[in-house]
N, CA, C and O atoms as CSV, one atom per row, in Angstrom:
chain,resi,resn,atom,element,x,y,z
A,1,UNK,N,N,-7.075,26.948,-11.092
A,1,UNK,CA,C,-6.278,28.127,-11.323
A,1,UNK,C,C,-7.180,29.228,-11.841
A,1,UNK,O,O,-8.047,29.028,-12.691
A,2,UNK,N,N,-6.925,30.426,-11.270
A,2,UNK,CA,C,-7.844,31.772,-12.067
A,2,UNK,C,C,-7.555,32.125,-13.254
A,2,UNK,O,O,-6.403,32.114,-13.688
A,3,UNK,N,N,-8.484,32.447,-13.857
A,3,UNK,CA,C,-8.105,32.629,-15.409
A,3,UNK,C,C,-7.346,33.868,-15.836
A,3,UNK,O,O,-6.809,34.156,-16.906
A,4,UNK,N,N,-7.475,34.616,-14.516
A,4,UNK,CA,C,-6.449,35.982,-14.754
A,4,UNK,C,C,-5.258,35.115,-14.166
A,4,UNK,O,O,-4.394,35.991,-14.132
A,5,UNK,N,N,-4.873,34.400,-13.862
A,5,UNK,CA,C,-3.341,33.845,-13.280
A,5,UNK,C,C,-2.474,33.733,-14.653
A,5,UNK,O,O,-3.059,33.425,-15.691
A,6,UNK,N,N,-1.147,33.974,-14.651
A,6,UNK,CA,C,-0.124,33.768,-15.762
A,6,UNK,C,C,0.179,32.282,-15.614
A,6,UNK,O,O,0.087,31.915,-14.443
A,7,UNK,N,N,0.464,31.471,-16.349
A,7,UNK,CA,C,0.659,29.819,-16.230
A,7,UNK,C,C,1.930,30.129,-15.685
A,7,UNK,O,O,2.702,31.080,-15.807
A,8,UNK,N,N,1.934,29.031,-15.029
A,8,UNK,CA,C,3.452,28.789,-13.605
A,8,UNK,C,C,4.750,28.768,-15.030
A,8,UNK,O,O,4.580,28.375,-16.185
A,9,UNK,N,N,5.937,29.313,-14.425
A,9,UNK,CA,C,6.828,29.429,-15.121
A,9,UNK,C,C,7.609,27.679,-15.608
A,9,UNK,O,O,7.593,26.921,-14.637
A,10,UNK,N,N,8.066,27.206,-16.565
A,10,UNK,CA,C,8.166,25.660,-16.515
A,10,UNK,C,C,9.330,25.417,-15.843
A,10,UNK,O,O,9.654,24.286,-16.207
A,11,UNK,N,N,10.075,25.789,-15.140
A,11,UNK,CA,C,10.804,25.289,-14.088
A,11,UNK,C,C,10.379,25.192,-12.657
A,11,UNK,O,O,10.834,24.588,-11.686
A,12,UNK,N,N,9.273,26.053,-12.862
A,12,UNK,CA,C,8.299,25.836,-10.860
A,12,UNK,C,C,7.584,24.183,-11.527
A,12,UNK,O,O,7.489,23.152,-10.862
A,13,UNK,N,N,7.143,24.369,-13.059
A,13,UNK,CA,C,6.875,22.830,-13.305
A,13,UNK,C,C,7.679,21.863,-12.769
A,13,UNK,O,O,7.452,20.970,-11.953
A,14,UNK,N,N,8.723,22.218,-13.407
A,14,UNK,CA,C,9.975,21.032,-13.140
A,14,UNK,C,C,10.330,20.762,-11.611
A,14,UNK,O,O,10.499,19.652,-11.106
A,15,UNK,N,N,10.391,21.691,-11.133
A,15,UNK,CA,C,10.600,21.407,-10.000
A,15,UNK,C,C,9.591,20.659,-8.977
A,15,UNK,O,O,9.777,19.633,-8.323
A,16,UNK,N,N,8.603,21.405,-9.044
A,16,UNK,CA,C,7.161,20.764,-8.662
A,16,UNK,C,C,7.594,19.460,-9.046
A,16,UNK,O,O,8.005,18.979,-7.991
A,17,UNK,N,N,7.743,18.581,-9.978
A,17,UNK,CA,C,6.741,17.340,-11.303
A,17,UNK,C,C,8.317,16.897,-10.395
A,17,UNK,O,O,8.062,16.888,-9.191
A,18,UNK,N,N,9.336,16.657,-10.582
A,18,UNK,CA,C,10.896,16.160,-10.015
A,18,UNK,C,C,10.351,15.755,-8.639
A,18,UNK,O,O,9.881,14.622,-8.538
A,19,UNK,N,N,10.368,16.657,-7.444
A,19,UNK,CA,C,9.871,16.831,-6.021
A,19,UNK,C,C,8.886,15.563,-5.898
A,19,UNK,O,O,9.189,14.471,-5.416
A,20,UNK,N,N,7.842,15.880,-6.353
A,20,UNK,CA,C,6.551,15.248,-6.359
A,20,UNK,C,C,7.048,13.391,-6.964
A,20,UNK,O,O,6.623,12.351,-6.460
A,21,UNK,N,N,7.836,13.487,-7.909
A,21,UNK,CA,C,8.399,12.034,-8.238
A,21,UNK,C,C,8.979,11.304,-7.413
A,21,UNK,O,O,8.767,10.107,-7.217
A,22,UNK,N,N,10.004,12.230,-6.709
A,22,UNK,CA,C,10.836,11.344,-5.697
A,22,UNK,C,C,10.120,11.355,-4.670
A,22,UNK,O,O,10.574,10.549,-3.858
A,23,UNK,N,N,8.966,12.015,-4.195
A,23,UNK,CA,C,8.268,11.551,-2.682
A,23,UNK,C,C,7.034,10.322,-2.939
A,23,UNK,O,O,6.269,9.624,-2.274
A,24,UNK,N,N,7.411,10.578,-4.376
A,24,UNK,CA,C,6.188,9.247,-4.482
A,24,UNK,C,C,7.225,7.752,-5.403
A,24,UNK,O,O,6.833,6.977,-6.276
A,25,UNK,N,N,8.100,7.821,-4.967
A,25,UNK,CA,C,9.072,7.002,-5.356
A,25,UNK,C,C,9.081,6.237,-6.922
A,25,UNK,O,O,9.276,5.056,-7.212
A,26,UNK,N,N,8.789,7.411,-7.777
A,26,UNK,CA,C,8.320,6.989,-9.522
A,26,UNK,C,C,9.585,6.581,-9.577
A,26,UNK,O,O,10.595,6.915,-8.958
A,27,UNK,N,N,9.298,5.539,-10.703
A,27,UNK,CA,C,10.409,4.690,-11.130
A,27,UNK,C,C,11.394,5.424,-12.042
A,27,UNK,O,O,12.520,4.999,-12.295
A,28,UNK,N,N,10.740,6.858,-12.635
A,28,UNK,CA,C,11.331,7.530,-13.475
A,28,UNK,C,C,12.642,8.351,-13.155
A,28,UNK,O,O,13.524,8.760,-13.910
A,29,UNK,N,N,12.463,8.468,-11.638
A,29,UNK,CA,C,13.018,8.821,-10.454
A,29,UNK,C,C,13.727,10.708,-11.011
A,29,UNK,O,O,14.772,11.310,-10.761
A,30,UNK,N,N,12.543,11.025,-11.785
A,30,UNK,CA,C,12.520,12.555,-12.078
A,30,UNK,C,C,13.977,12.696,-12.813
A,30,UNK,O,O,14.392,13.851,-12.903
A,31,UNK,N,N,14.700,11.787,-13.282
A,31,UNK,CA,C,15.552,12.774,-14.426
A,31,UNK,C,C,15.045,12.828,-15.677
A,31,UNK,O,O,15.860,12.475,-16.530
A,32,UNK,N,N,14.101,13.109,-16.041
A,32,UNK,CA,C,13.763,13.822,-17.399
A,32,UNK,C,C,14.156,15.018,-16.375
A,32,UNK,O,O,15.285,15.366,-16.026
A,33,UNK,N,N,12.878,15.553,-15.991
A,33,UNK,CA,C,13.000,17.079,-15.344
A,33,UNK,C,C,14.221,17.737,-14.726
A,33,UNK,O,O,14.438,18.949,-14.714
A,34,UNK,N,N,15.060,16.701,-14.167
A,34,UNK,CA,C,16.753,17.316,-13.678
A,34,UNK,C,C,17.199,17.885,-15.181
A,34,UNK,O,O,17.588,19.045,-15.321
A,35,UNK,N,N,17.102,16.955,-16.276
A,35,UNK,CA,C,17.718,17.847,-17.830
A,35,UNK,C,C,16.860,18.366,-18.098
A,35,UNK,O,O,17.152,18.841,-19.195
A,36,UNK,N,N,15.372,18.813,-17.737
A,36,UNK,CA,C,14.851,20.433,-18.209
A,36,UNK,C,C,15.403,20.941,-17.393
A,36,UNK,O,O,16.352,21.647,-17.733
A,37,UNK,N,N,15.120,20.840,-16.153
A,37,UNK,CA,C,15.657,22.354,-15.588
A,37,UNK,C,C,17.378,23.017,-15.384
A,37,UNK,O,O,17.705,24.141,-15.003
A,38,UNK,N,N,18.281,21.819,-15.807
A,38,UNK,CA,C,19.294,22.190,-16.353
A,38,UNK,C,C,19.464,23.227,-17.538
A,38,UNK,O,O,20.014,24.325,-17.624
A,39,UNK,N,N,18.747,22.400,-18.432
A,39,UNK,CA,C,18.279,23.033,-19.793
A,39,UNK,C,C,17.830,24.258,-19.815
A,39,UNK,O,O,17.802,24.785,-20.927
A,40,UNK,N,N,17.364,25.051,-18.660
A,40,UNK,CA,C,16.753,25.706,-18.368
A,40,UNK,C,C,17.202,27.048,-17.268
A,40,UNK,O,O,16.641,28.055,-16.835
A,41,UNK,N,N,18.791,26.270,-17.096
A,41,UNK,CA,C,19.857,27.106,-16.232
A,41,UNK,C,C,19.295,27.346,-14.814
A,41,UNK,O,O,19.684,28.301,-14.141
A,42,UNK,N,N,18.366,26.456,-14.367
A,42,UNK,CA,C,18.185,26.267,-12.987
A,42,UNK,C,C,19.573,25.714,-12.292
A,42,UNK,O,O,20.227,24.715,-12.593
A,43,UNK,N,N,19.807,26.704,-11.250
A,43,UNK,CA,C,20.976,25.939,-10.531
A,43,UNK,C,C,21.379,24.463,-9.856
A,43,UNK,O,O,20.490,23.906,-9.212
A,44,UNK,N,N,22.612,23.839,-9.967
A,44,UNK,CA,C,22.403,22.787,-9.285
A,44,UNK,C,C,22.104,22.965,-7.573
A,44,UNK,O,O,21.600,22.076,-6.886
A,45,UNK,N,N,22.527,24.298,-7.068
A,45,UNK,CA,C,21.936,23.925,-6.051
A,45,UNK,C,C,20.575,24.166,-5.345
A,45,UNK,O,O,20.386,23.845,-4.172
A,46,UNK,N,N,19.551,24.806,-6.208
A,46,UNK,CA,C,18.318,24.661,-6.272
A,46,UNK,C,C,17.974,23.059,-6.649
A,46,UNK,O,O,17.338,22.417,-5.812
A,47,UNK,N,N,18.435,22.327,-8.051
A,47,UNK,CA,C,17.439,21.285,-7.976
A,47,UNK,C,C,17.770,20.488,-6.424
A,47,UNK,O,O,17.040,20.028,-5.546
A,48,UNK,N,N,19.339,20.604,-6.614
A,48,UNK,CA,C,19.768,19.028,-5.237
A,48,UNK,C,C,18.750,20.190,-3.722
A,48,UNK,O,O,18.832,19.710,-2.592
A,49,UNK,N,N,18.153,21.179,-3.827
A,49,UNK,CA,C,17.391,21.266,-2.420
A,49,UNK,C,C,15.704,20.964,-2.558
A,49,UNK,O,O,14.846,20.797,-1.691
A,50,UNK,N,N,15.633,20.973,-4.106
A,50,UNK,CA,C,14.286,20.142,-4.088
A,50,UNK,C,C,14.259,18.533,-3.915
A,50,UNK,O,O,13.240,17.899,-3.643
A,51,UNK,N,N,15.675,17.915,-4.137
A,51,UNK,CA,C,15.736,16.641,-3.886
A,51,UNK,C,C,16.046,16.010,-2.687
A,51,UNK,O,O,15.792,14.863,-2.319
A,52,UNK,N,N,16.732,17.073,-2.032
A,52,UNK,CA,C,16.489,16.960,-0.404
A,52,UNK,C,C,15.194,17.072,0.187
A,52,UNK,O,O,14.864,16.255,1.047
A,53,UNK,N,N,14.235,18.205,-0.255
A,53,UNK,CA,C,13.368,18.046,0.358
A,53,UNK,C,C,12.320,17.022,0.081
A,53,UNK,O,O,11.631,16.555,0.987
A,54,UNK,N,N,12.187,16.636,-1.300
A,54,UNK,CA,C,11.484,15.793,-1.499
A,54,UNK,C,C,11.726,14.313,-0.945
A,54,UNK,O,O,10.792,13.605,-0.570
A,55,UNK,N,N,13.137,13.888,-0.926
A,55,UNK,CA,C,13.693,12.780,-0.092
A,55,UNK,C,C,13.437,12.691,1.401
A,55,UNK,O,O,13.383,11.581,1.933
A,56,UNK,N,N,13.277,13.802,2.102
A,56,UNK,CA,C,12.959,14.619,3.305
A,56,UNK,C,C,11.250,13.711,3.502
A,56,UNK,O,O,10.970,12.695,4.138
A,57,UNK,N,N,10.578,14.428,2.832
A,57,UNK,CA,C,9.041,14.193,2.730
A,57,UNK,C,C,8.678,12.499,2.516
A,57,UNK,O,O,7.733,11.839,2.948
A,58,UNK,N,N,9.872,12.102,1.643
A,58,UNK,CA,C,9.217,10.159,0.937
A,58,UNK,C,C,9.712,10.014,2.589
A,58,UNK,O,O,8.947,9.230,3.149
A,59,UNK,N,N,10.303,10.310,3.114
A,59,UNK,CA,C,11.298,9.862,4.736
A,59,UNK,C,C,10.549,9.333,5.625
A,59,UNK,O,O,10.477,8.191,6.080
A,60,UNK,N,N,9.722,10.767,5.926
A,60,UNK,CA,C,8.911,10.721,7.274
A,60,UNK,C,C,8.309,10.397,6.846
A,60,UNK,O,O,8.082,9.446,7.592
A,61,UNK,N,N,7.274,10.240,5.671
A,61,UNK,CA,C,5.988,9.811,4.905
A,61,UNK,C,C,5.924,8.615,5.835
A,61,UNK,O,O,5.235,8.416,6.835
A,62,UNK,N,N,7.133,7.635,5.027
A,62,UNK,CA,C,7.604,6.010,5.399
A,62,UNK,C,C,7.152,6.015,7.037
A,62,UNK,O,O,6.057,5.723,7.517
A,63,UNK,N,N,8.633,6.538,7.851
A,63,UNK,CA,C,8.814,6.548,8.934
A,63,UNK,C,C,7.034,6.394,9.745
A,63,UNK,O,O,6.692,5.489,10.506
A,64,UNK,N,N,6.102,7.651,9.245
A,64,UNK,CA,C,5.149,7.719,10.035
A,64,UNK,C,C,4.448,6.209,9.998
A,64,UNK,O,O,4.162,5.474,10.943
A,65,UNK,N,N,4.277,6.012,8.581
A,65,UNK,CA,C,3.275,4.739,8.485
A,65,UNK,C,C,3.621,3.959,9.163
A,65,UNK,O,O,2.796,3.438,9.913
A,66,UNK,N,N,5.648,3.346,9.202
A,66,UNK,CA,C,5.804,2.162,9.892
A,66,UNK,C,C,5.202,2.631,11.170
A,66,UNK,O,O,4.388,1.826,11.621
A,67,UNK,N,N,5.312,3.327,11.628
A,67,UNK,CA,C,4.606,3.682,13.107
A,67,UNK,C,C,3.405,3.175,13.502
A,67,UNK,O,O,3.026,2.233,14.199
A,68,UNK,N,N,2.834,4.188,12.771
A,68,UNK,CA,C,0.801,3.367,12.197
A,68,UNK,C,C,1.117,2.052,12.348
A,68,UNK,O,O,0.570,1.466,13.282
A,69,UNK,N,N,2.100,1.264,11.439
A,69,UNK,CA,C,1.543,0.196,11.544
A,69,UNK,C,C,2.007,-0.361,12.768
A,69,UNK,O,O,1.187,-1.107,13.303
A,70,UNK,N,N,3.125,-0.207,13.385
A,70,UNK,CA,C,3.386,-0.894,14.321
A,70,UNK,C,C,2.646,-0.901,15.571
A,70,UNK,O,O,2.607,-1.977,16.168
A,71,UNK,N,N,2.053,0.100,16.077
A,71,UNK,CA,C,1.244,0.668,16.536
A,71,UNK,C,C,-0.283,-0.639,16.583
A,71,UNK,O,O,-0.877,-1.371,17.374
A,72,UNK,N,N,-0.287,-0.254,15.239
A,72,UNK,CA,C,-1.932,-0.975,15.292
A,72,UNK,C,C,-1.346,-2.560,14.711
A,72,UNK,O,O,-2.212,-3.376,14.396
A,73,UNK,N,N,-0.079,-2.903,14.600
A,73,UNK,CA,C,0.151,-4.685,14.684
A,73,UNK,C,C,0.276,-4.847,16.040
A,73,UNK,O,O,-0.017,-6.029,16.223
A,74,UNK,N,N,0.584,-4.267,17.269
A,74,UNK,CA,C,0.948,-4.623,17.939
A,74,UNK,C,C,-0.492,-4.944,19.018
A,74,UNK,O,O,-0.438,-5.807,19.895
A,75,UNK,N,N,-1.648,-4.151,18.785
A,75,UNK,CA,C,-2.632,-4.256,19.100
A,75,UNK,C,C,-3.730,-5.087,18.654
A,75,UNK,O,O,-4.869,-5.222,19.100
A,76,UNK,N,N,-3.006,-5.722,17.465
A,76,UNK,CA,C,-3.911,-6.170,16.533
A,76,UNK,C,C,-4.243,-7.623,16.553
A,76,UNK,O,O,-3.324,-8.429,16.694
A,77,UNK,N,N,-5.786,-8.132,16.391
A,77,UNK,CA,C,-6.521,-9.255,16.713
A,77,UNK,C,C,-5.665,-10.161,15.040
A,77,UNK,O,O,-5.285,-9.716,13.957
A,78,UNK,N,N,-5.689,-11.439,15.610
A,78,UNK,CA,C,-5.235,-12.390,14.995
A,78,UNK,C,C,-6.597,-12.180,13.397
A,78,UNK,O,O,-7.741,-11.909,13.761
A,79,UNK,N,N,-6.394,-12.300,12.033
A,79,UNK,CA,C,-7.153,-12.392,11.316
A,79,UNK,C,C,-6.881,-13.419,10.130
A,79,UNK,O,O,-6.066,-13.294,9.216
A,80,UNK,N,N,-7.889,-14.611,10.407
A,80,UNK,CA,C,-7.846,-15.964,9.759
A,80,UNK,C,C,-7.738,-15.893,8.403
A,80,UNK,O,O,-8.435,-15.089,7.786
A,81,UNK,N,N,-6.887,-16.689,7.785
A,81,UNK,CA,C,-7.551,-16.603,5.950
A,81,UNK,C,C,-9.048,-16.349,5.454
A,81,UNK,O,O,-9.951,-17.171,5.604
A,82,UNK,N,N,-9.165,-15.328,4.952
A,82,UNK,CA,C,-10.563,-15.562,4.352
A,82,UNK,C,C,-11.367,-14.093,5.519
A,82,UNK,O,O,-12.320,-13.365,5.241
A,83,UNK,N,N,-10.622,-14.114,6.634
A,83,UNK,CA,C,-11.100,-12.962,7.151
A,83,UNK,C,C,-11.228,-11.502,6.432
A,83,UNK,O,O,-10.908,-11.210,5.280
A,84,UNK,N,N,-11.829,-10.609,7.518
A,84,UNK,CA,C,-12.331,-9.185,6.898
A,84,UNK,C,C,-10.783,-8.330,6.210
A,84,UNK,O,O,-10.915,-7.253,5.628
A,85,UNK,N,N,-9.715,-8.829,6.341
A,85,UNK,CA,C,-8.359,-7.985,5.795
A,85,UNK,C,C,-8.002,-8.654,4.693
A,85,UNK,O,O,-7.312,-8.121,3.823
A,86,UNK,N,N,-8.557,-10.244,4.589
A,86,UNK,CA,C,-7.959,-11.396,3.570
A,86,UNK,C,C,-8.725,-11.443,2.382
A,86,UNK,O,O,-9.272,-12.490,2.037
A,87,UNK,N,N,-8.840,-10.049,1.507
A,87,UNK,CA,C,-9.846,-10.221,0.724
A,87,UNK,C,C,-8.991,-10.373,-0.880
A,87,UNK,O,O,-7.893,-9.874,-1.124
A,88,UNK,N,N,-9.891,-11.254,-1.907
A,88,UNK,CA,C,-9.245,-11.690,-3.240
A,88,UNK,C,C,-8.934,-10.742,-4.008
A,88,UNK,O,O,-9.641,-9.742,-4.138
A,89,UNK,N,N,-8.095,-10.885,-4.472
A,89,UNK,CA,C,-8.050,-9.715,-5.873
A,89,UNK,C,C,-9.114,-9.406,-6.918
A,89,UNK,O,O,-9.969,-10.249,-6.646
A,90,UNK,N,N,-9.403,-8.965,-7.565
A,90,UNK,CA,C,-10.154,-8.433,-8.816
A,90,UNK,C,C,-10.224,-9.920,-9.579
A,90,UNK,O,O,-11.119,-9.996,-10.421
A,91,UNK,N,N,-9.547,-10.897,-9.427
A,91,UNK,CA,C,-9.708,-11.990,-10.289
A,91,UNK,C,C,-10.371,-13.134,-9.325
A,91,UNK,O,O,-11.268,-13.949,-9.541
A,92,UNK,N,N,-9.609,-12.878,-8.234
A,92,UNK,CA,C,-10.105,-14.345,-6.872
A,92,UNK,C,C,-9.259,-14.429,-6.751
A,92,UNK,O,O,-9.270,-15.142,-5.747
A,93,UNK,N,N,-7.789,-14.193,-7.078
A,93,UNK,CA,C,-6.748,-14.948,-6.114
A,93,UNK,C,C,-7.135,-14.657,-4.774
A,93,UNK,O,O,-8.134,-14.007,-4.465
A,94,UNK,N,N,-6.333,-15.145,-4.013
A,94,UNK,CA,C,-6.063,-15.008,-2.457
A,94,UNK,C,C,-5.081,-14.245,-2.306
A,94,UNK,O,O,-3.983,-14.454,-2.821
A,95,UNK,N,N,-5.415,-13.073,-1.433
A,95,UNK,CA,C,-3.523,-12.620,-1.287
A,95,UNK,C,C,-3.403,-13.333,0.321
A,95,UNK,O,O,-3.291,-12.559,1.272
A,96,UNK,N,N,-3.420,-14.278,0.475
A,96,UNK,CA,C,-2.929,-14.748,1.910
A,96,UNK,C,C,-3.457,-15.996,2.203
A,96,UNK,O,O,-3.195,-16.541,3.275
């Protein structure tokens, strides 16, 4: 940020930090920030269109990957336990 910039007003926070929660599916699932920006006399129908859009965005996010993956499972070479995808955790388990 430029140091001549005014700090973002705290409801572009809220809204931003809410948005950004639900496309990354936080468990917090952004109601702190629904009661700031209530608190804050942001309209309800401003937040419910950041929660559309952000629900919008986690959507296709999903949608694309299953694609990716289906895509590249369907092409994809058989890989044995212990192969180049079958690698241990940080401790040695096995995940497979």
């Amino acid at each position: 940020m430029n140091a001549s910039s005014p700090p973002l007003h705290s409801s572009i926070v809220a809204l931003v930090s809410l948005a950004a929660g639900i496309a990354a599916k936080h468990p917090s699932m952004g109601l702190c920030q629904v009661q700031r920006l209530r608190s804050l006399g942001v309209s309800e129908d401003h937040i419910n269109t950041a929660v559309e859009i952000a629900r919008h965005i986690r959507d296709e996010a999903a949608q694309k990957l299953d694609v990716a993956f289906d895509e590249q499972f369907a092409g994809a070479p058989v890989v044995e336990a212990g192969g180049v995808c079958c690698t241990p955790t940080v401790s040695g388990q096995a995940c497979c």
